[in-house]
Backbone bond lengths (Angstrom), bond angles and torsions (degrees), N, CA, C in turn:
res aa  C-N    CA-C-N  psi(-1)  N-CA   C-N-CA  omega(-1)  CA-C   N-CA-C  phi
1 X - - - 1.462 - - 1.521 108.65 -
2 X 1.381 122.19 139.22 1.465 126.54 -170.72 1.492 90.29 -58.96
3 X 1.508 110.43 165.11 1.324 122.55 -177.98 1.386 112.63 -101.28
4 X 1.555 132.25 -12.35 1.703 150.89 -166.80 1.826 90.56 -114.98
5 X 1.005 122.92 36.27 1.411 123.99 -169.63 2.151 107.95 -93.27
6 X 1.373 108.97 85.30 1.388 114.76 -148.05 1.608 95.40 -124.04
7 X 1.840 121.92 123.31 1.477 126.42 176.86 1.666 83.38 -76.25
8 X 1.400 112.91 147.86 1.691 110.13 169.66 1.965 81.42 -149.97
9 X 1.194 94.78 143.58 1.512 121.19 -156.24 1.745 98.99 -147.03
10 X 1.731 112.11 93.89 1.525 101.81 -179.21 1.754 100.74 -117.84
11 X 1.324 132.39 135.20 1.450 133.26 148.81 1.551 89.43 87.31
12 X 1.080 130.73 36.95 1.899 123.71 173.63 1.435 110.24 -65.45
13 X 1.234 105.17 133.80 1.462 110.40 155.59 1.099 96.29 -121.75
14 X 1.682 91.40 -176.62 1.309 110.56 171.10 1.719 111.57 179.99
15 X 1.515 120.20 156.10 1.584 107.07 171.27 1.612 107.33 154.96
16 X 0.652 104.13 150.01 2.052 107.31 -176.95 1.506 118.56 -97.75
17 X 1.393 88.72 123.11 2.121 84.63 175.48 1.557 86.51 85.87
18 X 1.886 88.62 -129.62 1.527 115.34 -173.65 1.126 112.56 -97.52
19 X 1.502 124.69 -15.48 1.150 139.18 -170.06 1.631 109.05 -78.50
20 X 1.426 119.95 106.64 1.239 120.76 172.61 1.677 125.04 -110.07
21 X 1.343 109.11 103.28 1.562 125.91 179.76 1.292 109.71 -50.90
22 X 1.222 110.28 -56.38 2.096 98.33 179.49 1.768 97.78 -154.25
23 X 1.258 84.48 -168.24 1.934 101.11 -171.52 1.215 122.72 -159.28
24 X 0.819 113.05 143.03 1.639 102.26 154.44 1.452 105.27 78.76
25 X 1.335 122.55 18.18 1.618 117.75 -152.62 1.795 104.41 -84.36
26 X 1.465 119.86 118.98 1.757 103.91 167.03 1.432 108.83 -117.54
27 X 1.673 112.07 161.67 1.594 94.33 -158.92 1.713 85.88 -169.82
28 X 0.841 145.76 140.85 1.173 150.10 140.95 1.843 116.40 -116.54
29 X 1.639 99.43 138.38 1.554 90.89 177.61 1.462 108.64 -132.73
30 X 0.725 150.75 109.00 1.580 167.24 -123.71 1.774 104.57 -101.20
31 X 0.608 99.28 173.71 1.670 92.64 179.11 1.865 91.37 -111.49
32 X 1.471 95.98 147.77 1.295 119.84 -176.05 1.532 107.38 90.90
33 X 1.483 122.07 12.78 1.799 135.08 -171.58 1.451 96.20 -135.62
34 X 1.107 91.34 143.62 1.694 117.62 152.00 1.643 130.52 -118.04
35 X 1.210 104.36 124.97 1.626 99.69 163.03 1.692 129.55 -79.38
36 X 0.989 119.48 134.28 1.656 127.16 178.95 1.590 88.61 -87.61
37 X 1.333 127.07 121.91 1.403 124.97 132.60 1.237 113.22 -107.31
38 X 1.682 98.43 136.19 1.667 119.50 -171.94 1.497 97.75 -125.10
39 X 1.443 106.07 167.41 1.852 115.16 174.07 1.589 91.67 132.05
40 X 1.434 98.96 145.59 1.197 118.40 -161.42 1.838 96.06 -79.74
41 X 2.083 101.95 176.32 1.113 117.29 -141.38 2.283 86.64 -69.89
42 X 1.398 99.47 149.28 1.344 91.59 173.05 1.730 107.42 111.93
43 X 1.220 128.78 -45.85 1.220 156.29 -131.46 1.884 97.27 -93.23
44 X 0.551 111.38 6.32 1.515 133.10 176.55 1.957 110.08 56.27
45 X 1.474 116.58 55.08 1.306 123.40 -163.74 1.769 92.10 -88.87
46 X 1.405 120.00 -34.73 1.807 114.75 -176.59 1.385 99.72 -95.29
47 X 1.284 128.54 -7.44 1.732 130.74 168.39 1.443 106.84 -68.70
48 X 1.676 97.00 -49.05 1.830 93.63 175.71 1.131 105.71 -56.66
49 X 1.423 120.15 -76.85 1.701 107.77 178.31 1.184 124.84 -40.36
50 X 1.077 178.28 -13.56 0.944 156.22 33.25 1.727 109.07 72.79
51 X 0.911 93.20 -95.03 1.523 100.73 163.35 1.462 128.53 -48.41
52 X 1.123 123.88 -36.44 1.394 115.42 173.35 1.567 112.64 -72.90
53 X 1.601 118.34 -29.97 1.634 138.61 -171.51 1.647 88.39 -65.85
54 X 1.481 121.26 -16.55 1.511 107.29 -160.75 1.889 133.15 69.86
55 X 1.371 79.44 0.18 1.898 82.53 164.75 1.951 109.94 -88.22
56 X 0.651 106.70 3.56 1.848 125.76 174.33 1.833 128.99 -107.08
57 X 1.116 124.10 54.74 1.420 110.29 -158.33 1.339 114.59 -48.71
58 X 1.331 135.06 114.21 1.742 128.50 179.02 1.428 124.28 -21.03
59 X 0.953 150.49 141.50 1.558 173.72 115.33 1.592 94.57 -2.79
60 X 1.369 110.92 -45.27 1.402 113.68 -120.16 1.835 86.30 178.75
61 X 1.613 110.05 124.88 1.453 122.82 164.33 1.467 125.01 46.07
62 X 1.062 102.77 -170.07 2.155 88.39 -149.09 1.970 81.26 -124.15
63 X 1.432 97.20 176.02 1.233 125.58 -178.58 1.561 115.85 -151.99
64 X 1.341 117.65 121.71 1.258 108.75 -153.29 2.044 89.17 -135.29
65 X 1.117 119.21 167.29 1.470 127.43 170.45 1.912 86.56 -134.28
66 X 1.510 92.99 113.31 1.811 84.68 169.43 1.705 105.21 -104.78
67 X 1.118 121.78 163.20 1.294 134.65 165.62 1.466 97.59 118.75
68 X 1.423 136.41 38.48 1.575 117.21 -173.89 1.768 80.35 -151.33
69 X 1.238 134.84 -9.51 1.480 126.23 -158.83 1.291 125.07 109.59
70 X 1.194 141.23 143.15 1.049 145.53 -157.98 1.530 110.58 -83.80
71 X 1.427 129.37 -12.27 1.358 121.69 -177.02 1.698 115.25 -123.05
72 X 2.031 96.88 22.75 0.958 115.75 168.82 1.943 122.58 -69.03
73 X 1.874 90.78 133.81 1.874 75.83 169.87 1.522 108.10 -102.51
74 X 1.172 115.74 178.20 1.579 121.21 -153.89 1.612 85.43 -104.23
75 X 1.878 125.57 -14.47 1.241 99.75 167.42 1.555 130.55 -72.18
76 X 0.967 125.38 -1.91 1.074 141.07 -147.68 1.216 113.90 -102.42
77 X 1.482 112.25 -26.59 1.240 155.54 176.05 1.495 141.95 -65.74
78 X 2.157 94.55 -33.41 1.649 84.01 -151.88 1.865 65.28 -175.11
79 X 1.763 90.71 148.27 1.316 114.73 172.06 1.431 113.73 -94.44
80 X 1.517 114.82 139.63 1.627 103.60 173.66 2.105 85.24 -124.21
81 X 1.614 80.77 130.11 1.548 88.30 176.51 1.683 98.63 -132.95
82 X 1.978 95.10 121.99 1.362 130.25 -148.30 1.619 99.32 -98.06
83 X 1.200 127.95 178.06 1.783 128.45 137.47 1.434 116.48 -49.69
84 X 1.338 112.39 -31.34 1.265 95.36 174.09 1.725 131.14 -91.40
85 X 1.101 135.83 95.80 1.362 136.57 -127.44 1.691 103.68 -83.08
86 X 1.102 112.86 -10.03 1.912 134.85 174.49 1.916 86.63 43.89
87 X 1.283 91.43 94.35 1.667 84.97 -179.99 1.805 84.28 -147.08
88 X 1.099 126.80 120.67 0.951 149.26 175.78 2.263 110.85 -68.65
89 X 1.454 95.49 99.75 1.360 95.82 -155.90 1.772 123.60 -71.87
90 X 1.782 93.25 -5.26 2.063 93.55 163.39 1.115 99.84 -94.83
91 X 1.822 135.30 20.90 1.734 90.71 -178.44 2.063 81.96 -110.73
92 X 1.345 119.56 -176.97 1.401 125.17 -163.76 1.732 72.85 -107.57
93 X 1.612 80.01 171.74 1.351 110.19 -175.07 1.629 132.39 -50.73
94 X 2.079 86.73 -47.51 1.378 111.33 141.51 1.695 127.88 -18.18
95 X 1.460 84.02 -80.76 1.744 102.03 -158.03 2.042 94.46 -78.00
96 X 1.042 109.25 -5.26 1.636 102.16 178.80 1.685 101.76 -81.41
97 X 1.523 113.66 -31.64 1.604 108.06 176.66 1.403 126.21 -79.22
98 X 1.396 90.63 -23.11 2.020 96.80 -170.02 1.922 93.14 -87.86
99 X 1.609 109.08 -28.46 2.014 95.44 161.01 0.711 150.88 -73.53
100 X 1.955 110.54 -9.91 1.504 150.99 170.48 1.533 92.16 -72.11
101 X 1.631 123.29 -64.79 1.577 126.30 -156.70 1.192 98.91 -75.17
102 X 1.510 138.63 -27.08 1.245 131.62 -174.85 1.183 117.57 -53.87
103 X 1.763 101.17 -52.71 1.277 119.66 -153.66 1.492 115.12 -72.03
104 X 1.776 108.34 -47.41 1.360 130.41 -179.39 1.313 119.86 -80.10
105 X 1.307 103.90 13.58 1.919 108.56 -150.76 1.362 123.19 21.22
106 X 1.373 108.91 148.64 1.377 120.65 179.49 1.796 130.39 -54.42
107 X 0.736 101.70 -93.16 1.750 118.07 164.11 1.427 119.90 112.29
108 X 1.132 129.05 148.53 1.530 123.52 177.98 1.543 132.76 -20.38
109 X 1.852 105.04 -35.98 1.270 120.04 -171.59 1.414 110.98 -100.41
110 X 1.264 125.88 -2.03 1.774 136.48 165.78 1.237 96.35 -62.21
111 X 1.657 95.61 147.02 1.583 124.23 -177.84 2.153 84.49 -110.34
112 X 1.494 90.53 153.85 1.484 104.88 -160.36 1.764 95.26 -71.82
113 X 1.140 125.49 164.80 1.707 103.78 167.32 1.205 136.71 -63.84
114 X 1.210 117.02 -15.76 1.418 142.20 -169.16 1.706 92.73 -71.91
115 X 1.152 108.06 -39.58 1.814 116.38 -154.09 1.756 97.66 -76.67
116 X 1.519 101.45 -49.09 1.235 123.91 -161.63 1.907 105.57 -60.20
117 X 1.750 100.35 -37.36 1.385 106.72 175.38 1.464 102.50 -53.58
118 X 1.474 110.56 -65.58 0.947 124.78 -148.57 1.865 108.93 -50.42
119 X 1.212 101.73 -50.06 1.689 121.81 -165.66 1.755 90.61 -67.12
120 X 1.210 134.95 -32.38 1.791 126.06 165.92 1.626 106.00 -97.77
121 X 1.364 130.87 35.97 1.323 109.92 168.37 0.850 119.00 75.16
122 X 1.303 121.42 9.93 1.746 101.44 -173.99 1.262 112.65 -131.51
123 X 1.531 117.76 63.61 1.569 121.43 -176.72 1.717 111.23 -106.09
124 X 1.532 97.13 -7.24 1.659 100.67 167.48 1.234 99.51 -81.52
125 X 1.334 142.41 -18.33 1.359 139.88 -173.72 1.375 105.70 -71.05
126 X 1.134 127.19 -51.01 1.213 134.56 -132.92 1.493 122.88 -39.98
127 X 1.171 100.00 -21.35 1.716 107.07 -178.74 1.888 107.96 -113.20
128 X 1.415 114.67 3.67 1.340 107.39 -175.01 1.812 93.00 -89.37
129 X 1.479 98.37 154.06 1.973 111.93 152.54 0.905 109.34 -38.09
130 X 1.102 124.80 130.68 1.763 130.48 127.75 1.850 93.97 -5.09
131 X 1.643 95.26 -107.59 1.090 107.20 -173.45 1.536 134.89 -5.74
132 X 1.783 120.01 -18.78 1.083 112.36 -177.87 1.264 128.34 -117.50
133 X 1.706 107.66 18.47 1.593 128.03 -147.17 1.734 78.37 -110.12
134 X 1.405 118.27 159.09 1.037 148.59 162.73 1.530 104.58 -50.49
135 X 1.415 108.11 154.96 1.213 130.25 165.48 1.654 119.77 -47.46
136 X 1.371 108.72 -31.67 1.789 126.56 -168.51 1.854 94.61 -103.95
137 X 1.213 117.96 -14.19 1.543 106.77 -169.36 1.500 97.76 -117.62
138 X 1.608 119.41 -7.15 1.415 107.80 157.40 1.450 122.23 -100.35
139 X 1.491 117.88 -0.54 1.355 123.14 137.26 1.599 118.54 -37.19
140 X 1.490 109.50 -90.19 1.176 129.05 -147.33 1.850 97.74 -69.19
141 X 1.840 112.01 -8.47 1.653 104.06 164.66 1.546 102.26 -58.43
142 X 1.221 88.26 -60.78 1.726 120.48 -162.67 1.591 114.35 -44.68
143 X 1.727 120.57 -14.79 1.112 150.19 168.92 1.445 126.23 -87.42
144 X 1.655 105.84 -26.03 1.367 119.83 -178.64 1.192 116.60 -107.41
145 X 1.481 115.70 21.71 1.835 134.55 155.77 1.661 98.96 -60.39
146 X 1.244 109.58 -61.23 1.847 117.32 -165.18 1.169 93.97 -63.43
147 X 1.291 143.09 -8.72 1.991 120.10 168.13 1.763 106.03 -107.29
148 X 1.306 122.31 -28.16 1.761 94.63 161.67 1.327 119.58 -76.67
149 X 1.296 133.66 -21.01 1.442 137.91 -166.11 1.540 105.29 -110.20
150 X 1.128 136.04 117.53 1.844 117.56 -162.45 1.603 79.80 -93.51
151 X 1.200 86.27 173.71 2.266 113.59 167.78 0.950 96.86 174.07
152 X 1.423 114.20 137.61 1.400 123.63 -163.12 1.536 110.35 -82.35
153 X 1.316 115.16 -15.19 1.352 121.85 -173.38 1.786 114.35 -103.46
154 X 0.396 125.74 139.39 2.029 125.57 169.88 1.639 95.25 -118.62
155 X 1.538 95.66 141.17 1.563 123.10 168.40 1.448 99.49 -121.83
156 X 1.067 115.74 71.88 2.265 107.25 153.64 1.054 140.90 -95.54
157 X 1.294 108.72 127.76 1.277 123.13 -169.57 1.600 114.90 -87.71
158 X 0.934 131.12 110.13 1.524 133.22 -169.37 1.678 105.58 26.88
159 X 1.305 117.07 64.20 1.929 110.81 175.87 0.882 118.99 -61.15
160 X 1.744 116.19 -18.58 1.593 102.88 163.53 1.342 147.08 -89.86
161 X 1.367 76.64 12.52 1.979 97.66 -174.46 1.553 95.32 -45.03
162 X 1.533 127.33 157.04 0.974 153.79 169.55 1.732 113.57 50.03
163 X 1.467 108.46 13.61 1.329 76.11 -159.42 1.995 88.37 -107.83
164 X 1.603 108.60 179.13 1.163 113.89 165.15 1.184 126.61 -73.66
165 X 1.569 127.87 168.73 1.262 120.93 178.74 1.762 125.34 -40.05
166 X 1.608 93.51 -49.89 1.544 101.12 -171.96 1.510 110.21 -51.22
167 X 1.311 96.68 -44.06 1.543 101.75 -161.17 1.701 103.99 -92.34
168 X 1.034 118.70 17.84 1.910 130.55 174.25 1.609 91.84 -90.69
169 X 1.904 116.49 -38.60 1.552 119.68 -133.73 1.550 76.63 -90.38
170 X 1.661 130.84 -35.62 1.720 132.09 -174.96 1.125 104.27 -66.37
171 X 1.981 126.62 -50.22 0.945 116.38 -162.50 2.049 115.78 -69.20
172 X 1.505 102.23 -6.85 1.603 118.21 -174.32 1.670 106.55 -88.83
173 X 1.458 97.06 -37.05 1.639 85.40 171.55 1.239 112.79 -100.80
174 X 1.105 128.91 41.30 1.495 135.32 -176.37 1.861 88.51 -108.20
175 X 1.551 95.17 -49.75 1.693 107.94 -164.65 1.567 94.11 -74.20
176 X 1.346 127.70 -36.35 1.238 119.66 -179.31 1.901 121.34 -60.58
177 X 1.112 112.52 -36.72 1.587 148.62 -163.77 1.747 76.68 -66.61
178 X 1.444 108.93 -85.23 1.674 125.56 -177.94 1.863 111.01 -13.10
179 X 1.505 98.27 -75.77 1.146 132.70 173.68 1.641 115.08 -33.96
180 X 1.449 119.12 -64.67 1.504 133.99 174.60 1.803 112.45 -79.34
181 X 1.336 91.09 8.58 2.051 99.59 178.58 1.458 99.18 -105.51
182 X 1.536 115.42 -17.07 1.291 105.23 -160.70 1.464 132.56 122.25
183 X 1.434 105.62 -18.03 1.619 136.59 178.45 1.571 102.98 -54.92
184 X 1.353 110.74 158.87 1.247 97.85 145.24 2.137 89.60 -134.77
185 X 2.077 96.33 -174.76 1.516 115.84 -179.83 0.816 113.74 -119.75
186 X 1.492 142.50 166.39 1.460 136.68 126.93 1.417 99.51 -103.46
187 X 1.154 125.94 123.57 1.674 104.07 155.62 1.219 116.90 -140.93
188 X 1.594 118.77 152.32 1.443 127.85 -163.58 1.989 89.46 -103.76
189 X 1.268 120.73 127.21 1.108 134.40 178.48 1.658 112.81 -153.42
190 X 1.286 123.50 161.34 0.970 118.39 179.45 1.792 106.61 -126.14
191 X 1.618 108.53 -10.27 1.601 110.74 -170.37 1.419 86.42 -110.25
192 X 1.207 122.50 152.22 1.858 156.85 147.32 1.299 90.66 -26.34
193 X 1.410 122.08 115.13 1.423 124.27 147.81 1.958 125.21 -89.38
194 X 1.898 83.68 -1.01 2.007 73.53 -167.56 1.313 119.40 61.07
195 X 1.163 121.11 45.93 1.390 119.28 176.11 1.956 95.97 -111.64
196 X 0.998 110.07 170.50 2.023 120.57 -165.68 1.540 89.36 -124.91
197 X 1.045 154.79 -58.67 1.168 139.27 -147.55 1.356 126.98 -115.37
198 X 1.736 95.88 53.89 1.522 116.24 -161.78 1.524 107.35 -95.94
199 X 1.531 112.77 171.35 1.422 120.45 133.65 1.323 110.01 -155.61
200 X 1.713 116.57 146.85 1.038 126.05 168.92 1.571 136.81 -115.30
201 X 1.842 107.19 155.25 1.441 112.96 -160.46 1.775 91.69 -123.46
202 X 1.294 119.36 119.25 1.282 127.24 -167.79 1.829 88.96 -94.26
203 X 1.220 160.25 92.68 1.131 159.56 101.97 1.825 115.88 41.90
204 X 1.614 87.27 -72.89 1.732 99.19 172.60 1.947 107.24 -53.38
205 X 1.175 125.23 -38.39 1.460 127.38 -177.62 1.385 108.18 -86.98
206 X 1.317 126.71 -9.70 1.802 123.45 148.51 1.523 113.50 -87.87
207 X 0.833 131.33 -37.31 1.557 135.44 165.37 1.540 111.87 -44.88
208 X 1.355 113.79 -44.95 1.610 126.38 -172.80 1.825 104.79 -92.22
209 X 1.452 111.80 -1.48 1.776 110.54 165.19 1.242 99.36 106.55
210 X 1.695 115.93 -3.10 1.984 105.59 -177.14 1.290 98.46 -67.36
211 X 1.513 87.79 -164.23 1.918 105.61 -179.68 1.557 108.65 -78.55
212 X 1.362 75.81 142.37 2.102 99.05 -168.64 1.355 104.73 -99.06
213 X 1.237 130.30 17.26 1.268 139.44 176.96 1.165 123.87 -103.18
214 X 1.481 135.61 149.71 1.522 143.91 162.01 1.246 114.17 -132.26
């Protein structure tokens, strides 16, 4: 992975209709950093993502991933993992990673699937459905796309939704692991991950006219 590998985010908007979620947003995140976006429910924290993944064209100001070429897209790039976990509920846990790695190809910096179970708990799974795993164990599948398939970037959307402590403390050193490889995050969360090499953009304090910067 290039080593100058930097999300830079200048003048963002964004918002539906008349309704405008934020503005003006500038932000750069460096690789080996993560951003915390916080702000309550509404506040447009999965719109940003969204928008940075490039399924959103800006309102308002550009979004760029530099270090790959200039006519690079940022999907191409970087996983955005949503509420919706797109996990196909007859294939097993197994066969949901090796259709993820197929698809996205692997790359030098992918952990094998076996590893990827293992590092979220889920190597008793390995042969059950999707379909029959808990609410917290089709999370933490749905989480273990970003270690067979590399992208230098992560988009998460609350990853810790539903899950228990233990599996909040895997999904943190998963993000930590990312982070100290060279990775960078965005993620919209509202609980403490304990992560060191953060910065955060509170949403609700650009909405109210603060600083739109990180």
């Amino acid at each position: 992975m290039p080593g100058d590998v930097r999300l830079i985010v200048e003048g963002l908007g964004q918002g539906y209709a008349d309704l405008v979620l934020f503005k003006s947003l500038d932000f750069v995140v460096p690789a080996g950093r993560a951003l915390v976006v916080t702000g309550d429910n509404g506040s447009g924290k999965s719109t940003l993502l969204r928008t940075l993944a490039g399924l959103m064209p800006p309102a308002a100001g550009t979004v760029r991933l530099q270090g790959f070429g200039a006519d690079a897209l940022i999907a191409e790039h970087c996983h955005l993992i949503t509420f919706a976990n797109a996990l196909k509920p007859e294939l097993t846990a197994t066969e949901t990673l090796v259709h993820w790695r197929d698809i996205l190809g692997a790359g030098a910096e992918s952990v094998s699937v076996q590893e990827a179970l293992d590092r979220l708990g889920l190597e008793a799974l390995a042969n059950a459905p999707a379909g029959i795993l808990s609410t917290g164990q089709k999370r933490r599948l749905a989480l273990a796309r970003v270690l067979v398939a590399h992208r230098p970037l992560w988009l998460l959307d609350e990853p810790t939704a539903a899950l228990d402590v233990p599996s909040s403390r895997q999904v943190a050193a998963m993000i930590r692991a990312h982070l100290a490889g060279g990775g960078l995050a965005v993620i919209a969360t509202h609980l403490d991950l304990e992560l060191d090499d953060v910065d955060t953009l509170d949403l609700d304090t650009v909405a109210a006219g603060g600083a739109a910067s990180a």
